[in-house]
N, C-alpha and C positions, 0 to 999 in steps of 0.2 A: 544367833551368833552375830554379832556385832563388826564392824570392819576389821583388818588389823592394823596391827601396830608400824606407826610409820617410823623410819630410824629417828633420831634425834638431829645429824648431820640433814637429812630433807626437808625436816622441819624447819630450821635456819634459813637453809636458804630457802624455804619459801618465805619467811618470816611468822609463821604460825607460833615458834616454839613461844612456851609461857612456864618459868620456872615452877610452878607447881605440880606441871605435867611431864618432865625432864626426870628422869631416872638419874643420879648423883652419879650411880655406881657402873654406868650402863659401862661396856669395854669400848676403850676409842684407839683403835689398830690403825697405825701407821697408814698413809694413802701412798699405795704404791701399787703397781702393777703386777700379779702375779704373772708366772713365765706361764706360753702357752701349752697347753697338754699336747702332747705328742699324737694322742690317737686322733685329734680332728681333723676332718677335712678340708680340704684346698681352701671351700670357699668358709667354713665354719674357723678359720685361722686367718681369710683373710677379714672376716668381721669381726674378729679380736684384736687386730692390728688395728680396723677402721677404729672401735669404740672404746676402745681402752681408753685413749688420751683425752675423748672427750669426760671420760667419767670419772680420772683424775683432774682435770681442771676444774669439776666440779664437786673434788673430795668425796667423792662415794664409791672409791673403790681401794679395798687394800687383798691382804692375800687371805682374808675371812673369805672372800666374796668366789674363792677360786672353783668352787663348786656347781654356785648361781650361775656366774658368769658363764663357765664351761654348758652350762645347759642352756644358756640361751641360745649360746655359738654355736652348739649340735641342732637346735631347733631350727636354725636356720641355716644350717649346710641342708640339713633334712628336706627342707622348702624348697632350696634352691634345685637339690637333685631329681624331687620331685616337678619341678618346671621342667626341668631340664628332659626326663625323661618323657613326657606329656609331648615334648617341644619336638623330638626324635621319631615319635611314637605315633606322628599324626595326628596327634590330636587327642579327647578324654576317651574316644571311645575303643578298644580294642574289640574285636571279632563280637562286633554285637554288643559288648557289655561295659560299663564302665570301668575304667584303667584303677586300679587299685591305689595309682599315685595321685589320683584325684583329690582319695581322702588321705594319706601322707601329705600330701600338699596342706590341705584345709587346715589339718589337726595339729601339722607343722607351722604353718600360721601363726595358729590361735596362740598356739603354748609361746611362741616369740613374743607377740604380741603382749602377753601377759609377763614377760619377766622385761619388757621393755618399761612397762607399766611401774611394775616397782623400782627401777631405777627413775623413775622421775623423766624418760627419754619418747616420750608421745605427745603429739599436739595436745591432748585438752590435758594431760600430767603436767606438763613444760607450763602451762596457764597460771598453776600455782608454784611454781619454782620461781623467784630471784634469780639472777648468777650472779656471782660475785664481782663485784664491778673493779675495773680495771683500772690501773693508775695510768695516769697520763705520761705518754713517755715524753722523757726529760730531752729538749734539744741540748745537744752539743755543739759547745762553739769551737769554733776551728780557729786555731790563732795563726797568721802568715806573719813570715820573718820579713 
């Protein structure tokens, strides 16, 4: 099984894309922000808030992604509650035995981890991403009477 497929938007901005390997037909959905889902939690809505804008400034996010996205921000409310509970709990180890939120934590991780991955949002992913380079903002001259 060979890697998959990278969108065509990540490909740009890493500068990989080569029109031979560009899908003509591929769908290019609007970059916008889908609304947040109501069932997530505190902290899985406040890292929707955090990475939304950065993943619209970098055009890889429209309301296709509203699924992905939701799952990464559950993965990592997941994480957090798991720390959180660990944090409360004294520690990994309950009455002898390892805290169950050990591996919710780990497993909560990992899966973040990886849908962070296909958005292009991890140190060695970010290595081969460009971002789009920013125009120079224009001074304004200020005229006095």
């Amino acid at each position: 099984m060979g890697r998959p497929r990278k969108p065509t938007q990540l490909k740009l901005i890493q500068g990989t894309a080569q029109p031979c390997r560009i899908n003509p037909d591929e769908p290019k959905p609007d970059i916008d922000i889908p609304e947040i889902p109501h069932h997530l939690s505190k902290p899985a809505r406040d890292e929707w808030r955090r990475i939304t804008p950065i993943l619209k400034s970098m055009g890889l996010i429209s309301h296709m992604d509203l699924a992905e996205l939701t799952m990464y921000c559950g993965a990592w409310g997941n994480y957090i509650a798991a720390e959180n509970a660990m944090r409360r709990n004294g520690g990994m180890v309950v009455d002898g035995k390892v805290s169950p939120w050990v591996k919710i934590s780990k497993e909560s991780k990992l899966l973040a981890h990886k849908f962070l991955v296909e958005f292009g949002l991890t140190p060695a992913s970010r290595t081969r991403v460009s971002g789009k380079k920013q125009e120079p903002m224009k001074k304004k001259r200020l005229d006095f009477l």
